[in-house]
C-alpha positions in Angstrom: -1.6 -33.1 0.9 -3.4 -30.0 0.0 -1.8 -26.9 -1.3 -2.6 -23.7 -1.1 -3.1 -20.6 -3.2 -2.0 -17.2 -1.7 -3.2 -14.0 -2.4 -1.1 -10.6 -2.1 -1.9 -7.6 -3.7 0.8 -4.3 -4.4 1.5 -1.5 -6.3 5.0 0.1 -7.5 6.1 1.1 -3.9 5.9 -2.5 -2.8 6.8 -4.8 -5.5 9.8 -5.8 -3.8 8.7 -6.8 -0.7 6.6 -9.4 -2.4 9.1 -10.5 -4.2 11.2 -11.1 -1.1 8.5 -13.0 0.4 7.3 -15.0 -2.9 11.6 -16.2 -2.9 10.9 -17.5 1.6 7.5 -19.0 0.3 9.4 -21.2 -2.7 12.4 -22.1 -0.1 10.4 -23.3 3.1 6.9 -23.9 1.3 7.9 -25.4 -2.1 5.5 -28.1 -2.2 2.3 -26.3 -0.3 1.8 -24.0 -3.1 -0.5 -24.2 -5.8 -0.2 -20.9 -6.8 0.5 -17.5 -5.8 -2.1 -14.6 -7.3 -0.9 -11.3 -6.7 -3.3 -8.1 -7.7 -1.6 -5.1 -8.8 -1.8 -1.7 -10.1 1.0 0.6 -11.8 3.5 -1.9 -12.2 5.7 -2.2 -15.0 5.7 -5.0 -17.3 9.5 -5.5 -16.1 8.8 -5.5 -12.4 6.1 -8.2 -13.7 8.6 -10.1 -15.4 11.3 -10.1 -12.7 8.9 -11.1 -9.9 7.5 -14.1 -12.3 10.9 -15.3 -13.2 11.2 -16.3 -9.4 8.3 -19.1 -10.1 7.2 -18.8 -13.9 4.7 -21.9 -13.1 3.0 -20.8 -10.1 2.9 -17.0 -9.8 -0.4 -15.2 -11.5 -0.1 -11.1 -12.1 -4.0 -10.2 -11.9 -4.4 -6.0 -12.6 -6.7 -4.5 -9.9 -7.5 -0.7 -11.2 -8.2 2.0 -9.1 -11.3 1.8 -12.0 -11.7 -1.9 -10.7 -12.6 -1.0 -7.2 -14.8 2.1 -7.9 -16.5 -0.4 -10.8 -16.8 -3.1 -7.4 -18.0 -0.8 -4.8 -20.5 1.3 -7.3 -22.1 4.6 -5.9 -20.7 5.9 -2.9 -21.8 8.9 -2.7 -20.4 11.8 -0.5 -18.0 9.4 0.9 -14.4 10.9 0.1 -11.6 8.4 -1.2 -8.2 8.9 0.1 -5.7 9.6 -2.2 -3.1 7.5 -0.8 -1.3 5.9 -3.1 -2.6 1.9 -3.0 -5.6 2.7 -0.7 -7.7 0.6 -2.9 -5.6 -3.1 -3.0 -6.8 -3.1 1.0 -10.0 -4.1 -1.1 -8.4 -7.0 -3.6 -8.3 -9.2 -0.9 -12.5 -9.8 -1.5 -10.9 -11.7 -4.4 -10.0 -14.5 -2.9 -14.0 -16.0 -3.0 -13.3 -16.0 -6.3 -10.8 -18.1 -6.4 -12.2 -20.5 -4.2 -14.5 -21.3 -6.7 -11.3 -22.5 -8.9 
């Protein structure tokens, strides 16, 4: 059977709502994961620790900067970012070519 690997990304504001879906996906998808990557930004190292202690062996913290994004989509000019708090983990998703290469 093949397994999956899912992707989520988050900051601070919405740590716990992937942890409440990362504890459905272990009870009704146990044995279709491979792993579960999530991108972040301004997390604390004990938010990481709590959501990893759901699944230590398949859940993968990756950070994803604002830094990150401006460093992926280079010079963009006049174009003006929003300063909305997680605007740029829309863009983490592009990540996920990456990891199809794994």
């Amino acid at each position: 059977m093949n397994k999956t690997t899912i992707i989520m990304a988050c900051d601070d504001n919405l740590v716990f709502a992937v942890a409440n879906m990362i504890i459905g996906i272990k009870r009704y998808c146990y044995n279709d994961v491979l792993k579960i990557v999530i991108m972040y930004d301004n997390i604390q190292k004990e938010e990481i620790d709590k959501v990893r202690s759901i699944w230590l062996e398949k859940i993968e913290f990756k950070l994803y900067s604002k830094n990150d994004f401006l460093k992926d989509v280079g010079c963009i000019g006049k174009i003006k970012l929003s300063d909305r708090f997680g605007f740029h983990l829309v863009y983490a998703k592009f990540y996920i070519f990456n990891f199809l290469k794994d």
